[in-house]
PLY file of the C-alpha trace (Angstrom):
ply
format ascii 1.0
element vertex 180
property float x
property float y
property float z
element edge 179
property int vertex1
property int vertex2
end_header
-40.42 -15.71 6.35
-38.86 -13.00 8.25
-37.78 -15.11 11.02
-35.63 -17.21 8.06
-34.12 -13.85 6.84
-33.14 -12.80 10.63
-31.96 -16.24 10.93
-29.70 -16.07 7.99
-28.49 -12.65 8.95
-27.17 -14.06 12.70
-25.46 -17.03 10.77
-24.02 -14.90 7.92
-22.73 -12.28 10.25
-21.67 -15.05 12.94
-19.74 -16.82 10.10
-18.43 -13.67 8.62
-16.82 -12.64 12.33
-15.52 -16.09 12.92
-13.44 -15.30 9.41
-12.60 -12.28 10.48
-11.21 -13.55 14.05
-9.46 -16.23 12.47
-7.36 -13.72 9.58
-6.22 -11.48 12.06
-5.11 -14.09 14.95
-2.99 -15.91 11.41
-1.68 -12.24 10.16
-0.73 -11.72 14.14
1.03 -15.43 13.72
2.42 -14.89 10.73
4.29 -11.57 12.15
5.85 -13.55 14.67
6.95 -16.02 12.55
8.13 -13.18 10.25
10.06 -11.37 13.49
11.41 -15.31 14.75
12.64 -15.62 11.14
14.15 -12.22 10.62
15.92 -12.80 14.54
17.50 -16.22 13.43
18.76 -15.12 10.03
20.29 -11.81 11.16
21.48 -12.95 14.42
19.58 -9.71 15.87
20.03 -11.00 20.02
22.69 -8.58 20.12
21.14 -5.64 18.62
20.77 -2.30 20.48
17.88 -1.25 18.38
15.90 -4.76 19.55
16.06 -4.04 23.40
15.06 0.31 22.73
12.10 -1.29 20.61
10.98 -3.46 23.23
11.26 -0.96 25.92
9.11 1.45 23.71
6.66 -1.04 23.13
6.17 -1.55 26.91
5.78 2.02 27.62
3.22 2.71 24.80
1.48 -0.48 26.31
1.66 0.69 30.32
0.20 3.91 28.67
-2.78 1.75 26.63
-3.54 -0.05 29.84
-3.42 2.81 32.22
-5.30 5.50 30.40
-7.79 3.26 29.18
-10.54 4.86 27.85
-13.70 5.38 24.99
-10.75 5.77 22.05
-8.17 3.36 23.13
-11.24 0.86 23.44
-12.00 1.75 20.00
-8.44 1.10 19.16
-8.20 -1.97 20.72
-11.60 -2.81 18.25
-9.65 -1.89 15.14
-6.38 -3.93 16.41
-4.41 -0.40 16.18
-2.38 -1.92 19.59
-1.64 -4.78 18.07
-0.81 -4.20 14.67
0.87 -0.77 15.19
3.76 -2.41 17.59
4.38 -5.47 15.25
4.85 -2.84 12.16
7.15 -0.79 14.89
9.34 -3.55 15.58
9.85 -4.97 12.30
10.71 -1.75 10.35
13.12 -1.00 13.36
15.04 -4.30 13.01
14.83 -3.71 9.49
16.39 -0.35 9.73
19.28 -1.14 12.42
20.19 -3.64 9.25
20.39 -0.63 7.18
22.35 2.00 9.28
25.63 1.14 7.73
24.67 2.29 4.17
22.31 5.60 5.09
23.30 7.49 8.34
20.37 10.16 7.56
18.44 6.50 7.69
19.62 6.51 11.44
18.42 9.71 12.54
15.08 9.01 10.47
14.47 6.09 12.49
15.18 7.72 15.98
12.66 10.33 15.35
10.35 7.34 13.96
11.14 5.79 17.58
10.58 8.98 19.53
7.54 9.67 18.08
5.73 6.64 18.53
6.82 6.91 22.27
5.77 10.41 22.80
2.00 9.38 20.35
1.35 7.04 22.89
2.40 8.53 26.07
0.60 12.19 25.33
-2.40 10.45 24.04
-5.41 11.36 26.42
-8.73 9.50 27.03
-11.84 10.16 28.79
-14.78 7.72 30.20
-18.13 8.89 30.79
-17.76 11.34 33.34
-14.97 13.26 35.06
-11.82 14.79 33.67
-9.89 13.69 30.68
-6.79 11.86 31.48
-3.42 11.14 30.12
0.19 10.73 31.13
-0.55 7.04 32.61
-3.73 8.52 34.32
-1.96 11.02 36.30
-2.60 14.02 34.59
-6.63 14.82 35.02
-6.84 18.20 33.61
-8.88 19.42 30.72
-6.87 22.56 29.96
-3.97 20.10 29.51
-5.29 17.19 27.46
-6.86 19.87 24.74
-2.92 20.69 24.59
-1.62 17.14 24.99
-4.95 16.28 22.06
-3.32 18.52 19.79
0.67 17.18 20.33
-0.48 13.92 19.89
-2.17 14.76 16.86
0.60 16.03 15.35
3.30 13.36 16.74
1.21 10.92 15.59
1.12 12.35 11.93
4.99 12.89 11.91
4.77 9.04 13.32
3.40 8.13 9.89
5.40 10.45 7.67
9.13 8.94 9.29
7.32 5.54 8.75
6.79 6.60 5.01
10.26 8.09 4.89
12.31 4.77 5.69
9.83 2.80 3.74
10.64 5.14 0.95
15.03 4.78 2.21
14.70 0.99 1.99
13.66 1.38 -1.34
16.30 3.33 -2.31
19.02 1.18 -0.19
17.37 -1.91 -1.67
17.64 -0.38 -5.12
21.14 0.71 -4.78
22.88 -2.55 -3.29
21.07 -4.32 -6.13
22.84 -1.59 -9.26
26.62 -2.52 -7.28
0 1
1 2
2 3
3 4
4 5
5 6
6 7
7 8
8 9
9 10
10 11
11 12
12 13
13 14
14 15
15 16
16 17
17 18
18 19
19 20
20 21
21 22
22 23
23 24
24 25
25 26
26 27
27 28
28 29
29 30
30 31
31 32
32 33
33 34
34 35
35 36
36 37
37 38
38 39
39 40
40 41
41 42
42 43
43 44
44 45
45 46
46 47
47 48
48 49
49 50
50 51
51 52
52 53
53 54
54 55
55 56
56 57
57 58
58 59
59 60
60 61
61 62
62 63
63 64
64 65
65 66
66 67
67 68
68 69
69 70
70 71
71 72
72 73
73 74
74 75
75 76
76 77
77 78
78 79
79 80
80 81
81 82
82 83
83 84
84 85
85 86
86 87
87 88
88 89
89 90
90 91
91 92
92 93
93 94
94 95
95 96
96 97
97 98
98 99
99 100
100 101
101 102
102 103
103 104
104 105
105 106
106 107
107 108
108 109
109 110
110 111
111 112
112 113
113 114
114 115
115 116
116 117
117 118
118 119
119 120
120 121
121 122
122 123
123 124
124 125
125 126
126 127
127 128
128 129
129 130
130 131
131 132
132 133
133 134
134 135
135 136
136 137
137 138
138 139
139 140
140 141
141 142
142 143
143 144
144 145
145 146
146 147
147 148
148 149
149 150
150 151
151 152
152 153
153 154
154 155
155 156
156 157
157 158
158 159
159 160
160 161
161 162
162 163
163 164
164 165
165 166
166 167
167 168
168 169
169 170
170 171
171 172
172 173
173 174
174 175
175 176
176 177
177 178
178 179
């Protein structure tokens, strides 16, 4: 009997991890088709915004790959890497849309831009042994991680709040182009 109850486990939580592979590869497909959509309608080949996005996104994935450690493994696990870029992007091409109506939208989404670079580049990891590491692995220095720890910290919590803050400007763009 316990063998049948182990047995069911492995299938339930084999079935139940399939499911879960196969809603975040369509959510990941989806967002492209979202992004491939949102390039064709707006004509966005042209846009600034696009190519400092892109380049951002490459740096804060050099930095993933190079300082690989314990936490960005554990990011990688929770799909932070791949989600986090995808939001980036979009809300950026969203916003270069927008920076005609709200030029306080404009500096909002700089500092949204700078932070996620800086997040990703300060962000230190560790292994097993040795040193802490971060700056693409060429920083191995305790003293400094426990100071780059704490700026990353709190870039990556002004990260969020710009996020919030041109969710909260779209809104109020959206809201106002609909009253005219």
């Amino acid at each position: 009997m316990a063998n049948i109850i182990k047995i069911g486990y492995y299938i339930f939580s084999m079935i139940l991890g399939i499911v879960q592979f196969v809603a975040i590869i369509g959510l990941i497909i989806w967002g492209i088709a979202k992004l491939i959509k949102l390039f064709k309608k707006n004509n966005l080949t042209k846009n600034k915004l696009l190519l400092l996005s892109v380049i951002c996104i490459v740096i804060a994935t050099l930095s993933l790959v190079l300082n690989i450690g314990w936490i960005r493994f554990g990011m990688i696990i929770m799909l932070i890497p791949i989600i986090q870029p995808i939001l980036f992007l979009m809300t950026n091409l969203y916003a270069s849309q927008l920076f005609v109506d709200s030029p306080r939208l404009r500096i909002t989404n700089y500092l949204f831009i700078a932070t996620y670079l800086i997040f990703w580049v300060l962000l230190p990891d560790g292994g097993d042994i040795g040193p802490s590491y971060c700056l693409f692995n060429l920083v191995r220095n305790d003293a400094f991680t426990d100071v780059a720890w704490a700026m990353s910290g709190i870039v990556g919590i002004a990260h969020i709040v710009f996020f919030v803050l041109q969710i909260i400007q779209f809104v109020k763009i959206k809201k106002k182009k609909a009253s005219i």
